[in-house]
TORVEX-626268 format. One record per atom (N, C-alpha, C, CB): residue number from 1; residue in three letters; atom name; x, y, z. Coordinates in steps of 0.2 Angstrom, whole numbers, padded with zeros to 4 digits, always signed. Atoms other than C-alpha are relative to their C-alpha. Last residue first. Glycine has a CB too. Layout:
REM TORVEX-626268
<rec nr="NUM" rest="ALA" atom="CA" x="X" y="Y" z="Z"/>
...
REM end
This chain:
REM TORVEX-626268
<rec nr="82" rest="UNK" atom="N" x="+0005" y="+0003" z="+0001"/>
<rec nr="82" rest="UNK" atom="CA" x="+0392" y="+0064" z="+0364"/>
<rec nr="82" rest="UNK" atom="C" x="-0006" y="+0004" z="+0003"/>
<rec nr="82" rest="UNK" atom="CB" x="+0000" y="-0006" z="+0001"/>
<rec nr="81" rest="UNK" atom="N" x="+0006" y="-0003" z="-0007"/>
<rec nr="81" rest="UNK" atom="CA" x="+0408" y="+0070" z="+0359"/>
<rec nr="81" rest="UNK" atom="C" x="-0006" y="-0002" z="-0001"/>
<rec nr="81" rest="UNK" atom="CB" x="-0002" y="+0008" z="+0000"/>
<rec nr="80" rest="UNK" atom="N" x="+0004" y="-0003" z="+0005"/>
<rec nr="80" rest="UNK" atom="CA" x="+0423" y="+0061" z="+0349"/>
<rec nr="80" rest="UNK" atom="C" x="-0005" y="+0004" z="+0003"/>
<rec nr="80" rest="UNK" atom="CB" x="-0002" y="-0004" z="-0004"/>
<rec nr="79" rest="UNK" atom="N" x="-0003" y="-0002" z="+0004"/>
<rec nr="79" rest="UNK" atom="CA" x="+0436" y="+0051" z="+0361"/>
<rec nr="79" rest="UNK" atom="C" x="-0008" y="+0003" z="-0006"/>
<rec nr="79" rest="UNK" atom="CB" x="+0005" y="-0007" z="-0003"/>
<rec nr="78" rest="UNK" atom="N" x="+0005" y="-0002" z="+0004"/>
<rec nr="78" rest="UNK" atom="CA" x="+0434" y="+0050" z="+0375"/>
<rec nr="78" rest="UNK" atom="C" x="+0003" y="+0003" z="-0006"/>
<rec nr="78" rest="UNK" atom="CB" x="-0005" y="+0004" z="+0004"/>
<rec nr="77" rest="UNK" atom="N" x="-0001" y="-0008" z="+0005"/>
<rec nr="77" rest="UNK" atom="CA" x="+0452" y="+0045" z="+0384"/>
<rec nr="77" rest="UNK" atom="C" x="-0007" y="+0000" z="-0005"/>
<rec nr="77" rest="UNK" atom="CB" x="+0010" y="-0001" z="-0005"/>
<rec nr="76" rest="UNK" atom="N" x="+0001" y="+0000" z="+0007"/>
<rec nr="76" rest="UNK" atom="CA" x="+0451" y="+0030" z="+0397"/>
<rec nr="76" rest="UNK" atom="C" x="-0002" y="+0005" z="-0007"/>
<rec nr="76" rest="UNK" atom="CB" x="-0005" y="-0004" z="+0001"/>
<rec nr="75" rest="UNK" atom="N" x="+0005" y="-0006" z="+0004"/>
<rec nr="75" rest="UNK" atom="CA" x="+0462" y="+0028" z="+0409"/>
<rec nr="75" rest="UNK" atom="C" x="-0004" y="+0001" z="-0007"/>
<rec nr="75" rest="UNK" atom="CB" x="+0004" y="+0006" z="+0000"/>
<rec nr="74" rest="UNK" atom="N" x="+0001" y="+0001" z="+0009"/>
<rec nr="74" rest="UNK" atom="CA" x="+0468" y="+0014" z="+0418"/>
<rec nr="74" rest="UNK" atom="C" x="-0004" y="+0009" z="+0000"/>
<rec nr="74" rest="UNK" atom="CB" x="-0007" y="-0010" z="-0003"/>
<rec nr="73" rest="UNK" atom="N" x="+0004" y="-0001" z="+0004"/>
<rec nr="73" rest="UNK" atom="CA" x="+0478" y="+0014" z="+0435"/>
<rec nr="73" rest="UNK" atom="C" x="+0001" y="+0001" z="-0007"/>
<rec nr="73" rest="UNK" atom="CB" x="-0003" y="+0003" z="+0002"/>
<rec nr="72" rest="UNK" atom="N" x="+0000" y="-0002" z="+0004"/>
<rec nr="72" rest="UNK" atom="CA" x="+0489" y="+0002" z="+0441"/>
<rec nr="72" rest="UNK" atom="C" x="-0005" y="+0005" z="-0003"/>
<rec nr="72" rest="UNK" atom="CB" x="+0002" y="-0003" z="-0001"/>
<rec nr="71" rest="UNK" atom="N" x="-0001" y="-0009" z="-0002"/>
<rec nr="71" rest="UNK" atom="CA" x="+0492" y="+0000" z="+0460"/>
<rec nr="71" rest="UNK" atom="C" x="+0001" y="+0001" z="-0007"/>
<rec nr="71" rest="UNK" atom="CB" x="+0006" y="+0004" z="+0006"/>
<rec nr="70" rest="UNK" atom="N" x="+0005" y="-0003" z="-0003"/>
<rec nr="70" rest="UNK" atom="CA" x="+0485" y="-0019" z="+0458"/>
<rec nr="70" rest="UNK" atom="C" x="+0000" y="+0008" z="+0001"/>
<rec nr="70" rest="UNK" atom="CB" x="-0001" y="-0003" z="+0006"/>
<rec nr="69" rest="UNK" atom="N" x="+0001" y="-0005" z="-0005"/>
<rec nr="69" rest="UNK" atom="CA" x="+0496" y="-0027" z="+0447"/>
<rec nr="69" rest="UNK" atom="C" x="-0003" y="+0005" z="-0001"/>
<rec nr="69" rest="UNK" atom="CB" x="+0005" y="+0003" z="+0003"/>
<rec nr="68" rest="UNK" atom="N" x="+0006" y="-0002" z="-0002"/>
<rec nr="68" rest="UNK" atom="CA" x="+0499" y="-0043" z="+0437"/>
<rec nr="68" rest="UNK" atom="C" x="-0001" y="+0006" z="+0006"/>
<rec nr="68" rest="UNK" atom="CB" x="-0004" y="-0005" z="+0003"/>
<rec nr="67" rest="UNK" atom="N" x="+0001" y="-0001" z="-0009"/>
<rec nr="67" rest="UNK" atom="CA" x="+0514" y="-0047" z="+0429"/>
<rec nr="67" rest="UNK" atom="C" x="-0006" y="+0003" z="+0002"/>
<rec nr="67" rest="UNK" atom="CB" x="+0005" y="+0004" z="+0003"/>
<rec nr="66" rest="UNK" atom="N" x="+0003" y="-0001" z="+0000"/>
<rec nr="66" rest="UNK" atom="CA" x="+0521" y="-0056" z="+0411"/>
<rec nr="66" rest="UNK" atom="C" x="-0002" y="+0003" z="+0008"/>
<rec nr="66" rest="UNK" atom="CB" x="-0003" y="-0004" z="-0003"/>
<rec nr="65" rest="UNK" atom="N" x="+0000" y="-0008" z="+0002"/>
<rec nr="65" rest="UNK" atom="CA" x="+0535" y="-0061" z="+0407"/>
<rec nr="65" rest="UNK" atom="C" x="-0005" y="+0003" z="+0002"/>
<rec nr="65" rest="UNK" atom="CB" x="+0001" y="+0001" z="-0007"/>
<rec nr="64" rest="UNK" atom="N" x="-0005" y="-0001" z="-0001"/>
<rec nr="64" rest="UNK" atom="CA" x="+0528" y="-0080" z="+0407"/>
<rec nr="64" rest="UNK" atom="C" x="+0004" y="+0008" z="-0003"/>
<rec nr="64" rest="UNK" atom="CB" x="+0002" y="-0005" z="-0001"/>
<rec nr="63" rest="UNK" atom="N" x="-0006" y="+0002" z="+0005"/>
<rec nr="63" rest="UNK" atom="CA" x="+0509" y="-0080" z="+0404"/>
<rec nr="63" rest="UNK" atom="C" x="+0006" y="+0003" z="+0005"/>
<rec nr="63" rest="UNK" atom="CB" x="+0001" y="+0004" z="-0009"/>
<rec nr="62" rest="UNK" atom="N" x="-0005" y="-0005" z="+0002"/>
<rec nr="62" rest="UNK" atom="CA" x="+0499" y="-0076" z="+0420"/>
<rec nr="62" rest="UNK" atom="C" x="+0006" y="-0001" z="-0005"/>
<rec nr="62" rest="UNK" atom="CB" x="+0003" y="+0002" z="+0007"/>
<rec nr="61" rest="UNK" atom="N" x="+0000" y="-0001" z="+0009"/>
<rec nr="61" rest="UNK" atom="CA" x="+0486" y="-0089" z="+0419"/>
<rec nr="61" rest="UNK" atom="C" x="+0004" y="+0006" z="-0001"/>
<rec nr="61" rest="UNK" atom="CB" x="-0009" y="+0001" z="-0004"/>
<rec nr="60" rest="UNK" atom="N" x="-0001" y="+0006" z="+0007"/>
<rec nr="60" rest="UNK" atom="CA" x="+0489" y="-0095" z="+0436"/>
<rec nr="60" rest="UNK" atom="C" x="+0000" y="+0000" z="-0006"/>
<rec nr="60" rest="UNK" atom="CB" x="-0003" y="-0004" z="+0000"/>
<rec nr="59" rest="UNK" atom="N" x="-0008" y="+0002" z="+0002"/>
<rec nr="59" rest="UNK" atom="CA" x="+0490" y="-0078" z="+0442"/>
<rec nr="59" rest="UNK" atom="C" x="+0002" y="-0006" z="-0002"/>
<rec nr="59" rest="UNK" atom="CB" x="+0004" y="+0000" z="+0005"/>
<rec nr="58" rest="UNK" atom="N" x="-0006" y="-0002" z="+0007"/>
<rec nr="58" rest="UNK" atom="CA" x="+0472" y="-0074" z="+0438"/>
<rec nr="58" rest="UNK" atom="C" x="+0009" y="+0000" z="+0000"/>
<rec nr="58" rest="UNK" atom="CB" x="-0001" y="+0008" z="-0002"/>
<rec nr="57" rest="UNK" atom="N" x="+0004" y="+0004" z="+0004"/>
<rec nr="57" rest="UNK" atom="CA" x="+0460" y="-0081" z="+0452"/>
<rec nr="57" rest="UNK" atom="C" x="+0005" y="+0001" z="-0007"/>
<rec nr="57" rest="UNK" atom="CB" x="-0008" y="+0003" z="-0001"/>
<rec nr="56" rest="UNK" atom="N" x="-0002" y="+0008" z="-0003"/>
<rec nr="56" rest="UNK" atom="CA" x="+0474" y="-0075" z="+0466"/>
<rec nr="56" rest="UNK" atom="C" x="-0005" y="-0004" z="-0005"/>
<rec nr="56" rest="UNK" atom="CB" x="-0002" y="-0003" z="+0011"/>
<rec nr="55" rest="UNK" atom="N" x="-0005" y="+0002" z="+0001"/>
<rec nr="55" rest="UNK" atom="CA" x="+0472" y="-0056" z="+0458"/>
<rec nr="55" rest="UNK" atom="C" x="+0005" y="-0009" z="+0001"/>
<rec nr="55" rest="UNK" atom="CB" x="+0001" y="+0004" z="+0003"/>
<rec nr="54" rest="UNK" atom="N" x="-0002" y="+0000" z="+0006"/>
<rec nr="54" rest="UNK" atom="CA" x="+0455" y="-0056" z="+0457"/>
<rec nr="54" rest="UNK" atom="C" x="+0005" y="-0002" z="-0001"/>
<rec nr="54" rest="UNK" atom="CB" x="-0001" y="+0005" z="-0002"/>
<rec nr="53" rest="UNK" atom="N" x="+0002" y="+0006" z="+0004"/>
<rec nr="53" rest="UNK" atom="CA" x="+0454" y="-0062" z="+0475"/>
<rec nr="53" rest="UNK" atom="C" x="+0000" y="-0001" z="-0007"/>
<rec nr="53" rest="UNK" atom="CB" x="-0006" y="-0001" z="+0002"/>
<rec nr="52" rest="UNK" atom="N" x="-0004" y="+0005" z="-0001"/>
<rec nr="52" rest="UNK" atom="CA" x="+0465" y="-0047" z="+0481"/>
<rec nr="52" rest="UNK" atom="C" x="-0003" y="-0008" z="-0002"/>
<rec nr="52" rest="UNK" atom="CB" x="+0002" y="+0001" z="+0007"/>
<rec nr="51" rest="UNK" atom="N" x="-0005" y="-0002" z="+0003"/>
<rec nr="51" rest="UNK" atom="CA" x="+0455" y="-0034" z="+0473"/>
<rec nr="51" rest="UNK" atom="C" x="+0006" y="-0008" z="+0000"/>
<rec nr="51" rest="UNK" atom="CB" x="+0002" y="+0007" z="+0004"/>
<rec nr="50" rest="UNK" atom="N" x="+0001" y="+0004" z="+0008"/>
<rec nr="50" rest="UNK" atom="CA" x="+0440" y="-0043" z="+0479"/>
<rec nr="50" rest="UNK" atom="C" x="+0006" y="+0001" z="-0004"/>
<rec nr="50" rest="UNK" atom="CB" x="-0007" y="+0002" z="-0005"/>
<rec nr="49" rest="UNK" atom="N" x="-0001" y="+0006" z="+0000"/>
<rec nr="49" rest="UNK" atom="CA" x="+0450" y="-0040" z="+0498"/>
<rec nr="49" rest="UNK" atom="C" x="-0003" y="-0003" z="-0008"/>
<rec nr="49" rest="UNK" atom="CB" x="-0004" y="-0002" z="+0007"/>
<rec nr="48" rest="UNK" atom="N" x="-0007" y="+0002" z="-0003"/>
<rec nr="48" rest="UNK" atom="CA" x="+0456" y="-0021" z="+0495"/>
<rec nr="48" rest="UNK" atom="C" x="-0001" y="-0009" z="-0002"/>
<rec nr="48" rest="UNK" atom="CB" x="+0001" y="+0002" z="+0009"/>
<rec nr="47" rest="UNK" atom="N" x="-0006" y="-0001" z="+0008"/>
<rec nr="47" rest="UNK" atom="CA" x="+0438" y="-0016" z="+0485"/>
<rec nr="47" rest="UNK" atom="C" x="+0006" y="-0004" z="+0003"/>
<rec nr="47" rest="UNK" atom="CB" x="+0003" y="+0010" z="-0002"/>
<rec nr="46" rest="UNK" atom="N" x="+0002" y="+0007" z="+0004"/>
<rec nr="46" rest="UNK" atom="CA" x="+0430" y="-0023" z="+0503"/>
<rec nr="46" rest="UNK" atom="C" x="+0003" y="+0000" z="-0007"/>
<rec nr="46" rest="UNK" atom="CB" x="-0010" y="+0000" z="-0002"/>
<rec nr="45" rest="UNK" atom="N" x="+0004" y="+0005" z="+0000"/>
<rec nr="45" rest="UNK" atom="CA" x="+0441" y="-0014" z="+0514"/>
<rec nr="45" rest="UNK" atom="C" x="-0002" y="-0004" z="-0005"/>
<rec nr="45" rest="UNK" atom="CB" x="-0005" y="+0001" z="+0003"/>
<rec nr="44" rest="UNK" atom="N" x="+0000" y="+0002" z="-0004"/>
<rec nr="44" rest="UNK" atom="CA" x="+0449" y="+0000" z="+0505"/>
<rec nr="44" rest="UNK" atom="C" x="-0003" y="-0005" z="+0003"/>
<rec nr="44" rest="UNK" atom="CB" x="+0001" y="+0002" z="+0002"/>
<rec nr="43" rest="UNK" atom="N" x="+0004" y="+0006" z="+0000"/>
<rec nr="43" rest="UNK" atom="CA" x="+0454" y="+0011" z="+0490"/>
<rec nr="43" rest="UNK" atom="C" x="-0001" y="-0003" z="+0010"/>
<rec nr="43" rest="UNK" atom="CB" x="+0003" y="-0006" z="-0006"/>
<rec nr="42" rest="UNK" atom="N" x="-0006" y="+0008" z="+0003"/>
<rec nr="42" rest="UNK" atom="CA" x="+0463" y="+0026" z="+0493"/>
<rec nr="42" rest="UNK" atom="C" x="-0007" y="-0004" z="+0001"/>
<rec nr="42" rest="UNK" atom="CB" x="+0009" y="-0004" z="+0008"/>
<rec nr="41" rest="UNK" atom="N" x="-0005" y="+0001" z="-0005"/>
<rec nr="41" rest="UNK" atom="CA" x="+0451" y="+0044" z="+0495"/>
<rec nr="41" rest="UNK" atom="C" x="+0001" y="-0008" z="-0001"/>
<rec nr="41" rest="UNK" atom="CB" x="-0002" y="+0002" z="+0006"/>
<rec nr="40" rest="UNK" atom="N" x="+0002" y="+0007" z="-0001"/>
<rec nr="40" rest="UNK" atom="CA" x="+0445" y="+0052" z="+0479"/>
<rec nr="40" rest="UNK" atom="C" x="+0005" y="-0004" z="+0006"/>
<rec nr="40" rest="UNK" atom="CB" x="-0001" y="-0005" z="-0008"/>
<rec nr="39" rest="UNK" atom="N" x="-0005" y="+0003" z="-0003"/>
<rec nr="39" rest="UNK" atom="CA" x="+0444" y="+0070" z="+0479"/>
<rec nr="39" rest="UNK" atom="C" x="-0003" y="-0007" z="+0002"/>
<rec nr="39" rest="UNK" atom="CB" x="+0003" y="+0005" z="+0007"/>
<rec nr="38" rest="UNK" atom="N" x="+0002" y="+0004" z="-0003"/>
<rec nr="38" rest="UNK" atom="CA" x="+0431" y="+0076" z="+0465"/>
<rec nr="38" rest="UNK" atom="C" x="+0006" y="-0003" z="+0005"/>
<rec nr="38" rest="UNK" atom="CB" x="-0004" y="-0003" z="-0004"/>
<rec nr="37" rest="UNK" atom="N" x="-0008" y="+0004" z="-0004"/>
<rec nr="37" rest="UNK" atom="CA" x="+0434" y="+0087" z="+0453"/>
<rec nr="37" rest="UNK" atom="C" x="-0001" y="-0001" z="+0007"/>
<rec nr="37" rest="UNK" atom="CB" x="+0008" y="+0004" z="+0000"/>
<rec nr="36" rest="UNK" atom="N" x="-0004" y="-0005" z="+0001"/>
<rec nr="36" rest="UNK" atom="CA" x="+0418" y="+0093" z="+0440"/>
<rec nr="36" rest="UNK" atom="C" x="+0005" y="-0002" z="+0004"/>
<rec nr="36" rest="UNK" atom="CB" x="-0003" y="+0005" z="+0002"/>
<rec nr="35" rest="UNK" atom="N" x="+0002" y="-0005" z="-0005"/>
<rec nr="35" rest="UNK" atom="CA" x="+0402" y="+0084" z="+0441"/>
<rec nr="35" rest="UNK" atom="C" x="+0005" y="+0005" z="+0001"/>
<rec nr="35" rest="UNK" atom="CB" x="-0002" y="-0002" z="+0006"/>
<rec nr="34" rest="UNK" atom="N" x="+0004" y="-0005" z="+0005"/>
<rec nr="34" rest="UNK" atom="CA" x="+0406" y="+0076" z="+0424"/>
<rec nr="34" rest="UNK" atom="C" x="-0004" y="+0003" z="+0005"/>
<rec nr="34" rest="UNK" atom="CB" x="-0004" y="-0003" z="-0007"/>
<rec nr="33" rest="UNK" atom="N" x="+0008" y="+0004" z="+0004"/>
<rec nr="33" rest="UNK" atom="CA" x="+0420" y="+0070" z="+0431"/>
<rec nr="33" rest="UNK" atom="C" x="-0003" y="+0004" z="-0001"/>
<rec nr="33" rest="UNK" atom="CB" x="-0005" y="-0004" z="+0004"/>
<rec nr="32" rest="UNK" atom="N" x="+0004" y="-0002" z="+0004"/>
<rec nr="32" rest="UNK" atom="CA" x="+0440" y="+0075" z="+0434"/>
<rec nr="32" rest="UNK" atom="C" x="-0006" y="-0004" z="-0002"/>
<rec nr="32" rest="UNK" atom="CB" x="+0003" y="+0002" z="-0005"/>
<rec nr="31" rest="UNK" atom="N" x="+0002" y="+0001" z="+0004"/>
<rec nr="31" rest="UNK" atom="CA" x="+0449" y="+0067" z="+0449"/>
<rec nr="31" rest="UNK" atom="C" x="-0005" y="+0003" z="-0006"/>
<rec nr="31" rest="UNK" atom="CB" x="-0001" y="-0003" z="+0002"/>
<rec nr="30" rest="UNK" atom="N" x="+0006" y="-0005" z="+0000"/>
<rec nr="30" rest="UNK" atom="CA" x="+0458" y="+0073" z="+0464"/>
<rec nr="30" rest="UNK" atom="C" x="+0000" y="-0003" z="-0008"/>
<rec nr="30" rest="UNK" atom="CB" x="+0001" y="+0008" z="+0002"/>
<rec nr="29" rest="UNK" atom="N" x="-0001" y="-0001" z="+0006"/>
<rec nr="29" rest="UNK" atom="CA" x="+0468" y="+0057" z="+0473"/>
<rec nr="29" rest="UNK" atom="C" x="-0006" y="+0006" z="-0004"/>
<rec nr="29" rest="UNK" atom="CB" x="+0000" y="-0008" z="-0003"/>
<rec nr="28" rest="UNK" atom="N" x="+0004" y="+0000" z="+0006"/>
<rec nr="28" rest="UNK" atom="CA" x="+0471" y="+0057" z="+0490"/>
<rec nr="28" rest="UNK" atom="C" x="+0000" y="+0003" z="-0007"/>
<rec nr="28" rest="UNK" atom="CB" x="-0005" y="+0002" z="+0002"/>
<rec nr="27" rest="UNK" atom="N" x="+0005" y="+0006" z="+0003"/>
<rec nr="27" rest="UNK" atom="CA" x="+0481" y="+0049" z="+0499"/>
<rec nr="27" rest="UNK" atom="C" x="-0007" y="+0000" z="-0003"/>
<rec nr="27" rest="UNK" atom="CB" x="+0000" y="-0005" z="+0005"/>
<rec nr="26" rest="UNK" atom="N" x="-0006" y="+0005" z="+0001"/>
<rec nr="26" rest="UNK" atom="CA" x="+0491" y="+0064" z="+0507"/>
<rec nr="26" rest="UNK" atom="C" x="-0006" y="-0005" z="-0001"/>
<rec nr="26" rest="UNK" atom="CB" x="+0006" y="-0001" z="+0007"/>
<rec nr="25" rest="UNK" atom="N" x="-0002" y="+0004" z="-0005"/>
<rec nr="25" rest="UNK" atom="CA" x="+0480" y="+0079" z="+0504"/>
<rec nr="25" rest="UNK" atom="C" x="+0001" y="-0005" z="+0001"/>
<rec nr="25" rest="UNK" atom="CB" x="-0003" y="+0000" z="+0004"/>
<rec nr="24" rest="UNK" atom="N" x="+0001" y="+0006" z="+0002"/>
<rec nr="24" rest="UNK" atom="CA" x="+0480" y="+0087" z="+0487"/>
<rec nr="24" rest="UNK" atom="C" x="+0001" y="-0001" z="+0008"/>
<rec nr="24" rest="UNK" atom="CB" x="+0005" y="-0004" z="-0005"/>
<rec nr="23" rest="UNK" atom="N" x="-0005" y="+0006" z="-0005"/>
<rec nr="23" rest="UNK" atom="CA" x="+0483" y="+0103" z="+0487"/>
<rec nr="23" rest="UNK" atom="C" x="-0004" y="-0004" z="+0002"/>
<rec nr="23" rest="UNK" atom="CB" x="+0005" y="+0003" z="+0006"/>
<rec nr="22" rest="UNK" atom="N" x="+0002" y="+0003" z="-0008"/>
<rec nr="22" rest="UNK" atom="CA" x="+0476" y="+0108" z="+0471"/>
<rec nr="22" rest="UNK" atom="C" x="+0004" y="+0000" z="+0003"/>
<rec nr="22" rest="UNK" atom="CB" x="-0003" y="-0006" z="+0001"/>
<rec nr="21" rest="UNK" atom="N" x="-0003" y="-0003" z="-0005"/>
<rec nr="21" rest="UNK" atom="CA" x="+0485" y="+0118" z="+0455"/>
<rec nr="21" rest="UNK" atom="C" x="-0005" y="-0002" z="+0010"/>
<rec nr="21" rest="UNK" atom="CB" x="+0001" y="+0007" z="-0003"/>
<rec nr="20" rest="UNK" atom="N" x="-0009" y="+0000" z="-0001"/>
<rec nr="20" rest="UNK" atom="CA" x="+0484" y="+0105" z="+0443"/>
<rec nr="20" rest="UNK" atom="C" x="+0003" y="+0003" z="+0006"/>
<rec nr="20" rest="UNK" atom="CB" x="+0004" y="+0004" z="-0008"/>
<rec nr="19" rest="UNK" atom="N" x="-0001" y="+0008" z="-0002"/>
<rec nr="19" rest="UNK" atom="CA" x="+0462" y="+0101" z="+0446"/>
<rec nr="19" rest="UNK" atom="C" x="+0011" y="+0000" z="-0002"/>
<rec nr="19" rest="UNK" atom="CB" x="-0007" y="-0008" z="-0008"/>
<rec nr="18" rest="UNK" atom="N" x="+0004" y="-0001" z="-0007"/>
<rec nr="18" rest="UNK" atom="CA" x="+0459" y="+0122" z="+0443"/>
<rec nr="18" rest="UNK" atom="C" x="+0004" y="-0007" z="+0006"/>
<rec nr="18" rest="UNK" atom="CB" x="-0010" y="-0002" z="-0002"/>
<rec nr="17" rest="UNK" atom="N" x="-0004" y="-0004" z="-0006"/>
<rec nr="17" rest="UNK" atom="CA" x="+0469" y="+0120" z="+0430"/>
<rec nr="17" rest="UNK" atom="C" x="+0002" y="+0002" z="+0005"/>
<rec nr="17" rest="UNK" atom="CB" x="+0000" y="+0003" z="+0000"/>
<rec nr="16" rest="UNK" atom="N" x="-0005" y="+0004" z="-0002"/>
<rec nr="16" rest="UNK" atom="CA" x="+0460" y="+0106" z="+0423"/>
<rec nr="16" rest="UNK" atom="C" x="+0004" y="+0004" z="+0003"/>
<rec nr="16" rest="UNK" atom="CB" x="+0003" y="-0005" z="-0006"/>
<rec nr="15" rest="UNK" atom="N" x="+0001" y="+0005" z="-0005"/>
<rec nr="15" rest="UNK" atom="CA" x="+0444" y="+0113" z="+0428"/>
<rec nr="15" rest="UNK" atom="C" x="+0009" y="-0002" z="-0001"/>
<rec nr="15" rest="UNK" atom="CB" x="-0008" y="-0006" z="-0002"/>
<rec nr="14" rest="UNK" atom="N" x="+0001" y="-0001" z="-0009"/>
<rec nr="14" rest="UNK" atom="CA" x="+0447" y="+0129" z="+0420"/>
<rec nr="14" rest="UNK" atom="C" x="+0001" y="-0004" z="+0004"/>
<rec nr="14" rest="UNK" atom="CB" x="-0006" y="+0001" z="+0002"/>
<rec nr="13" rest="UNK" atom="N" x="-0009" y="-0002" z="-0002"/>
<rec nr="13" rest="UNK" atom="CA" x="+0453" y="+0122" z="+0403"/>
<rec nr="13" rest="UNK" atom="C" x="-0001" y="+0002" z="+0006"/>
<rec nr="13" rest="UNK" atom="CB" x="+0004" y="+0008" z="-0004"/>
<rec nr="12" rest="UNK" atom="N" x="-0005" y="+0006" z="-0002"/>
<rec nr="12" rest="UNK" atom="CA" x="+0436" y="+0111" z="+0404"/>
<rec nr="12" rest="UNK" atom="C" x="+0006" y="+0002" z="+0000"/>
<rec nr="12" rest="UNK" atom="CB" x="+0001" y="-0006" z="-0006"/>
<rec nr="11" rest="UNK" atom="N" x="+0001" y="+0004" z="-0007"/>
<rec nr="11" rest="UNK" atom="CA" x="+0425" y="+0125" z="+0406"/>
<rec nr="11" rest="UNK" atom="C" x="+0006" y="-0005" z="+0001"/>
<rec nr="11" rest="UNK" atom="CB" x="-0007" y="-0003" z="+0000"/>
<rec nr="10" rest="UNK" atom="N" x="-0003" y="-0006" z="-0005"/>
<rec nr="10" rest="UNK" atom="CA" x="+0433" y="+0135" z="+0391"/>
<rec nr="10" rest="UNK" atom="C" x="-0002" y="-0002" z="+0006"/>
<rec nr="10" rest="UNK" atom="CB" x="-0003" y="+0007" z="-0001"/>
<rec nr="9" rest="UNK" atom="N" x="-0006" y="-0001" z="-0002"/>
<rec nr="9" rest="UNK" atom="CA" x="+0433" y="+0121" z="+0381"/>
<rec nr="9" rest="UNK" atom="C" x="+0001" y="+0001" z="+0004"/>
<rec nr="9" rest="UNK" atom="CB" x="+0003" y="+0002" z="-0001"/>
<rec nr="8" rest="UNK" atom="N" x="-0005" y="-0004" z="+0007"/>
<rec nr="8" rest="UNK" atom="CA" x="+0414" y="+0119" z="+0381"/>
<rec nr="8" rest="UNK" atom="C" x="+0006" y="-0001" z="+0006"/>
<rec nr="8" rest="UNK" atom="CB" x="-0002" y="+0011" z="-0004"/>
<rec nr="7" rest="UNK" atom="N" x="+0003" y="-0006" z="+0001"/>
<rec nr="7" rest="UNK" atom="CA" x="+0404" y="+0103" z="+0392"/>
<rec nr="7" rest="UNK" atom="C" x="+0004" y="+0005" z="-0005"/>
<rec nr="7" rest="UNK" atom="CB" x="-0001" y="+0003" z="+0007"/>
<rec nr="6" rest="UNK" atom="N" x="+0003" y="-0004" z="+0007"/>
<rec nr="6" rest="UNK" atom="CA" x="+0406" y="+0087" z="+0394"/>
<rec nr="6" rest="UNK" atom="C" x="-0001" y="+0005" z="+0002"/>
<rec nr="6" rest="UNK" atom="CB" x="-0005" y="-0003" z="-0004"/>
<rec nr="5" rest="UNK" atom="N" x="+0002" y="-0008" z="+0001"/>
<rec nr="5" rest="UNK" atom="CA" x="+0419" y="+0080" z="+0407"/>
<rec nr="5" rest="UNK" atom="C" x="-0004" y="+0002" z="-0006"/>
<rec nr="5" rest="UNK" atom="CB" x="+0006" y="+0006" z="+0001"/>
<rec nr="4" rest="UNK" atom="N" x="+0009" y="+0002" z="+0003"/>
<rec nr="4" rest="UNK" atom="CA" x="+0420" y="+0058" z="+0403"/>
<rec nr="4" rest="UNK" atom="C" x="-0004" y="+0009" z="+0004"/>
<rec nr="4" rest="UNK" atom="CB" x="-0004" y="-0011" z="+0007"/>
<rec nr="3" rest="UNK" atom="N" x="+0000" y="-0005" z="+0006"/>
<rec nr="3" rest="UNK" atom="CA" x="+0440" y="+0061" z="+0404"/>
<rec nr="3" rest="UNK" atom="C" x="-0009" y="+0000" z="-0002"/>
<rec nr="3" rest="UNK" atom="CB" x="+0005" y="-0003" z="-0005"/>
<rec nr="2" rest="UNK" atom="N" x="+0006" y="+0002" z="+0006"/>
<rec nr="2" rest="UNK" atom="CA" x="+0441" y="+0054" z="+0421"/>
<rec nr="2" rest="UNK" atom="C" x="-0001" y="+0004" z="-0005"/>
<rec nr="2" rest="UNK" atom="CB" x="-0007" y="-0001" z="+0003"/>
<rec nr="1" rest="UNK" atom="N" x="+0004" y="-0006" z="+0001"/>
<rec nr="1" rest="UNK" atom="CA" x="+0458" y="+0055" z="+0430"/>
<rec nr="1" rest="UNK" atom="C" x="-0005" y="-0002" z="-0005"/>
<rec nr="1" rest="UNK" atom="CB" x="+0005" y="+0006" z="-0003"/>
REM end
């Protein structure tokens, strides 16, 4: 989920409520942006294969304990307003 929405509270409590009570069709993901919520469908093709070259360029330097994976997301939380 993208936290990069600006606008007042009261829009942003909408949207996320709005974005909790979706139905979601199977493999897709609904996202908050600063166009408002967005259904993002699974990665594929060309993302899939650099995905999988990133990964084969970075397991040799995978310290021990350590693990690499691709069905993780990140999120990045704004922090102050701009």
């Amino acid at each position: 989920m993208s936290t990069a929405f600006a606008g007042s509270m009261l829009d942003w409590n909408y949207l996320l409520d709005t974005w909790r009570e979706l139905e979601v069709p199977e493999g897709r993901r609904p996202e908050l942006t600063v166009e408002g919520i967005q259904m993002t469908p699974p990665p594929w093709g060309p993302h899939n294969l650099i995905a999988g070259w990133v990964n084969r360029a970075l397991l040799p330097a995978v310290p021990d304990g350590c693990e690499l994976f691709q069905t993780q997301g990140v999120g990045i939380k704004q922090i102050g307003g701009i």
